[in-house]
N, C-alpha and C positions, 0 to 999 in steps of 0.2 A: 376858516376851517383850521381847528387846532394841529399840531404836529403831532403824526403817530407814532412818532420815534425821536431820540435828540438828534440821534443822526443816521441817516440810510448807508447801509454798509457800500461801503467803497469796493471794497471784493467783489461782492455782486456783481456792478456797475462791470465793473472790469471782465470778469468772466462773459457777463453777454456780450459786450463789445466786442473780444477776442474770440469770441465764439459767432458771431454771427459775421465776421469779418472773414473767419477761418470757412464759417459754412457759405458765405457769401462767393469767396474763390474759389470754393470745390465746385461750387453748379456752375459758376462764368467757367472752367476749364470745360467742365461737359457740354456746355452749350456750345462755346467755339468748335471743339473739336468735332462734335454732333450735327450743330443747329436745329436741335430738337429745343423747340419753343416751350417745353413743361421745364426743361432745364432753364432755360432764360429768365424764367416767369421767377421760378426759383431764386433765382439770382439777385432778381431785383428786389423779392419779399423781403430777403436776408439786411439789403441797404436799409430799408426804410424799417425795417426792427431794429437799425442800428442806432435811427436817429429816435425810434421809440424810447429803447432804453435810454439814451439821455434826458430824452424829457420825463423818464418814470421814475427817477432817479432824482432831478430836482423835484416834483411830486414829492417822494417819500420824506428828501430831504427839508422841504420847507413847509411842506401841507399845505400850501398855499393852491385854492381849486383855480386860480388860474394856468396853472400846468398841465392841468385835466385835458383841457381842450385839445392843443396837439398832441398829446401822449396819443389820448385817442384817436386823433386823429391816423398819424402814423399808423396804428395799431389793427383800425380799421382796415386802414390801405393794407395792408399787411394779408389781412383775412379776405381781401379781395383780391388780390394778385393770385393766390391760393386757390380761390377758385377757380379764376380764370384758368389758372395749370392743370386742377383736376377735369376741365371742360375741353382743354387740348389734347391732352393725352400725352402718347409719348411719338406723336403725328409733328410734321417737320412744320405743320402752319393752322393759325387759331381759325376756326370754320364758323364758331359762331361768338359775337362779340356782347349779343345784346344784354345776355343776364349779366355781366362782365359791367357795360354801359348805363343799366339799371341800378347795378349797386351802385354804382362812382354817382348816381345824380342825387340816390338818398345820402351822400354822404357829410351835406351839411346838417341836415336832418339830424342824422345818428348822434354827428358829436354835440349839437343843439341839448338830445337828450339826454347825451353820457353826462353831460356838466351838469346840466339839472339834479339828474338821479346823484350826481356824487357828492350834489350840493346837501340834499335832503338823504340822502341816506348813508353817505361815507363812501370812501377811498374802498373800504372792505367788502364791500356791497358791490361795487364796480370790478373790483379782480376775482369776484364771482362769477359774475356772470361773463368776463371777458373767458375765466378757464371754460366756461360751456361755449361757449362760441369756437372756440380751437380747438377743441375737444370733435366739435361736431365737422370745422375742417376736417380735421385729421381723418374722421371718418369718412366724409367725401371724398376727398382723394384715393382713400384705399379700397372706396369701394369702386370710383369711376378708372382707377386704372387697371387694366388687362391680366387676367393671369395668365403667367407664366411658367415655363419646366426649370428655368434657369434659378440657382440659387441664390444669385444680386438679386433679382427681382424678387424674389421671395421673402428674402431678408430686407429690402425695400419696403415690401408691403407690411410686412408684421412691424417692422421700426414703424410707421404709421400708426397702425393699429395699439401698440404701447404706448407711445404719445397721449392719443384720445385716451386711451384708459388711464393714463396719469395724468391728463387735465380733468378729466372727472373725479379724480381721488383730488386734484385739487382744491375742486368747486365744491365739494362735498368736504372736506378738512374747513375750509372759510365758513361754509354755513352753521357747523360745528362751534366752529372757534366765534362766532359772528357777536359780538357784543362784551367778549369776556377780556376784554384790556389787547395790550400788545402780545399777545400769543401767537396771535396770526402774523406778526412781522416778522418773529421768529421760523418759523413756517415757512413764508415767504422768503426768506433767504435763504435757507436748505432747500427749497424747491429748484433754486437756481440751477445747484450744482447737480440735480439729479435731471435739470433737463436738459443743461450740455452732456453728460452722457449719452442720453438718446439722441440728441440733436445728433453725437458724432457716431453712431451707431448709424443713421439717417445718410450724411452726407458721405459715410467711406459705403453703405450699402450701397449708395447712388451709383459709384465708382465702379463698385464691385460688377452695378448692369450695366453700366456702359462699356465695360471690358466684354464681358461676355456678350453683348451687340457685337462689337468689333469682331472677337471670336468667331461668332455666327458668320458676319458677313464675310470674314476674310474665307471662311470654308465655303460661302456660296461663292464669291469670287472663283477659289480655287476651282471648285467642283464642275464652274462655267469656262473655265479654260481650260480643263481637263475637256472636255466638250467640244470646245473649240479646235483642239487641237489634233484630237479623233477625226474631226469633221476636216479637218485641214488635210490632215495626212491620208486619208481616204481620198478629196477632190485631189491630192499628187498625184495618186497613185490609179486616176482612175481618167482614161481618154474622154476627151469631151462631146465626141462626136458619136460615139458607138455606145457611151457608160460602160463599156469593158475595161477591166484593167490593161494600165499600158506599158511600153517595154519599160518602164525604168522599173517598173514592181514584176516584173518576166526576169529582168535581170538581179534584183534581189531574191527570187526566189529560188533561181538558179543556183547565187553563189551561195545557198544557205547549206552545211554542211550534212552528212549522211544521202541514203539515198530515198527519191519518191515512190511508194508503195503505188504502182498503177502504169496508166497508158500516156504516152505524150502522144497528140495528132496536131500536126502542124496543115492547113490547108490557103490558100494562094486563089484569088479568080482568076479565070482566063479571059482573056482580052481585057481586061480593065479600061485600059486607054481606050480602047477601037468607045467602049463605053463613054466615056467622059467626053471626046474628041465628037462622036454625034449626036450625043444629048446633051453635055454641056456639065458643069461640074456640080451643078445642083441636082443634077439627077445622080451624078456620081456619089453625091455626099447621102441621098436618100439610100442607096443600095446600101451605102456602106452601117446605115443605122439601121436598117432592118433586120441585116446579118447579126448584126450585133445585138437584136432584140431578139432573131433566132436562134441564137446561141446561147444565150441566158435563157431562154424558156425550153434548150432541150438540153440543159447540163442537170446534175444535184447540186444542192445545196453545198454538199463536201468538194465537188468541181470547181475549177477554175478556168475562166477563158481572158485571153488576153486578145487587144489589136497589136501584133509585134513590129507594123508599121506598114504605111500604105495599105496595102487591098490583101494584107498578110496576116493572119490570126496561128494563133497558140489554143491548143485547150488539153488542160491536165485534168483525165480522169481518175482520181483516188480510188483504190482497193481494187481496179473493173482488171476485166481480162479482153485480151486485144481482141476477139472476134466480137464480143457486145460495143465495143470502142467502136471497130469500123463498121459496125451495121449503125449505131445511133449516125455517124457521119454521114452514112447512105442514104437516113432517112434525111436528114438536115440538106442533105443537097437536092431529095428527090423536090423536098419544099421549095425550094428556092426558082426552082423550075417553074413555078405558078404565080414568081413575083408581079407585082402589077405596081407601075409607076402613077404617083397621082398625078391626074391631070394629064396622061396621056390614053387614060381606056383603054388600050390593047396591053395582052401578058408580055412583057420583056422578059424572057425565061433567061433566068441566070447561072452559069457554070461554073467551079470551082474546083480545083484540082488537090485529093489530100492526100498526107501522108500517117502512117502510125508508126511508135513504136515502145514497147515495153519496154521500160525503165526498173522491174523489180532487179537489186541486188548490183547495182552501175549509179555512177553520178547522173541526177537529171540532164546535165550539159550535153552527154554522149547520147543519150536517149532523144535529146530535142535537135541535135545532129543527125540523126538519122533517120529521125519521122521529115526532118527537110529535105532532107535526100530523097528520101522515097517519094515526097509529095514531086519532085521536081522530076522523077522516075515516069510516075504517075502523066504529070503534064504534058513531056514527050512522047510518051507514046499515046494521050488522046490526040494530040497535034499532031502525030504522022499518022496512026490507023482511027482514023475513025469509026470504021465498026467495031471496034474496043466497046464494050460496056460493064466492064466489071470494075470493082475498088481498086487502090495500087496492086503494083506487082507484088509476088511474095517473095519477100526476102527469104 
């Protein structure tokens, strides 16, 4: 095969090397930093275009068709690696290997053919139909990877999508040019320079999605500690035993400053021990979760109940006025009278001694001092007159 040129331009040569060198360590960065295997895939295409261009390059330079063979070789590889990426995605591992394995076994085949065809029809005839072959990559890839809202990846896709449409202006310029001297080498070397452009529009676009990845994840990271941390600060703040809030969130709410719009009612069981001491402390620990499930199911939602410690509860009514305060109490304890221990069958009726008192226009502290006073008012005198059956005394 004659020489299509005296000499294949050295520039050329140079630009793809430096350019597929340069796009070569932009996808190995994203793939380490990633380990998304379309980046890897990537990475390795870039190698073996590198070792393309030297053998397209002696090609151009000697025309001798024995350079055909690995050029195309390479070259092949190249357009197989590529699709293996567009078959991965942008997924951390290759799912299917076979059409991948398929092409690798036709590959002595191909380049069998590609010498043939370059033997009988020219060098010119071959970077014809190689531009339709990348061309139609290019379009596979951009049609098998994912769209996205993010601007990397949009500008990903379209750098794709310009590539195919400029190996088509390729393939279509060669067939043009096809038989009319070295025009087409001319050609061939300004095509160079206009496809490192897009190459490097490709690999800083690449960059641009894997930032905006990172972006993404680092705001679901945040968004899942934000979460966590809700969740965290909640189980502090919240006794394990009862799911009531417990003193330590009694005691921040206390020291929070201004005053509570509403009723504080402090209430205390009576005997507790005598309880614990002949049922045992698992029956203790049951009274104490049902209170605590009675209490939540007779506050609102704007209410708060707390366990302030042992067999002692807090509950802040918002906006109420103290005689609906201590009738909901009355009713909460007439309940409790009807407790039923499992596993013992019979009612263990249970009593509890409370106090209230109004908080509007006073620190909650003084207000929750005096609903304990009164609850302790309250317990005395069930403990000395037993025919007592009213709420605490009035203050």
């Amino acid at each position: 095969m004659p020489p299509f040129s005296p000499a294949a331009d050295p520039a050329g040569l140079y630009i793809q090397e430096v350019g597929a060198l340069l796009f070569g360590m932009v996808f190995l960065f994203l793939y380490r930093q990633s380990r998304v295997v379309y980046f890897g895939l990537w990475a390795i295409a870039w190698v073996l275009r590198i070792l393309a261009a030297v053998f397209g390059y002696e090609l151009l330079q000697t025309g001798h068709p024995g350079w055909l063979a690995p050029y195309a070789t390479f070259e092949f590889a190249f357009v197989i690696v590529l699709i293996a990426a567009a078959r991965a995605g942008l997924g951390s591992s290759m799912g299917d290997w076979r059409t991948v394995l398929r092409l690798i076994a036709i590959l002595p085949i191909f380049v069998a053919l590609v010498w043939a065809f370059g033997r009988m029809a020219g060098i010119q005839a071959y970077h014809t139909s190689h531009a339709v072959l990348l061309a139609f990559v290019y379009i596979y890839n951009f049609v098998a990877l994912p769209k996205s809202k993010g601007m990397g990846a949009r500008a990903f896709r379209f750098s794709l999508l310009l590539l195919a449409v400029a190996f088509l202006e390729h393939a279509t310029v060669f067939l043009i040019l096809y038989g009319r001297g070295p025009g087409w080498m001319q050609y061939l070397q300004r095509e160079t320079f206009s496809d490192f452009a897009l190459h490097c529009v490709l690999a800083f676009s690449a960059m641009a999605m894997w930032s905006e990845g990172q972006i993404d994840r680092i705001r679901e990271v945040a968004a899942e500690l934000d979460h966590l941390r809700r969740e965290a600060r909640q189980t502090r703040d919240l006794d394990r035993l009862t799911g009531l809030l417990n003193q330590a969130a009694l005691e921040g709410r206390v020291e929070q400053p201004g005053e509570f719009p509403g009723v504080v009612a402090v209430c205390d069981m009576d005997n507790f021990k005598d309880v614990n001491d002949r049922h045992g402390h698992l029956v203790g620990d049951e009274i104490l979760r049902r209170i605590g499930s009675l209490l939540q199911a007779s506050i609102r939602h704007e209410d708060e109940a707390f366990r302030w410690g042992g067999d002692e509860f807090v509950i802040l009514f918002r906006n109420q006025r103290t005689d609906v305060a201590e009738k909901r109490m009355a009713e909460l304890e007439a309940r409790l009278r009807e407790f039923r221990v499992r596993g013992y069958g019979g009612v263990l009726p249970i009593s509890f001694s409370w106090g209230t008192a109004d908080a509007h226009g006073r620190p909650l502290r003084e207000a929750l001092d005096e609903a304990d006073r009164n609850m302790y008012v309250f317990k005395r005198l069930r403990a000395g007159e037993q025919p007592y059956q009213g709420g605490p005394p009035a203050r």
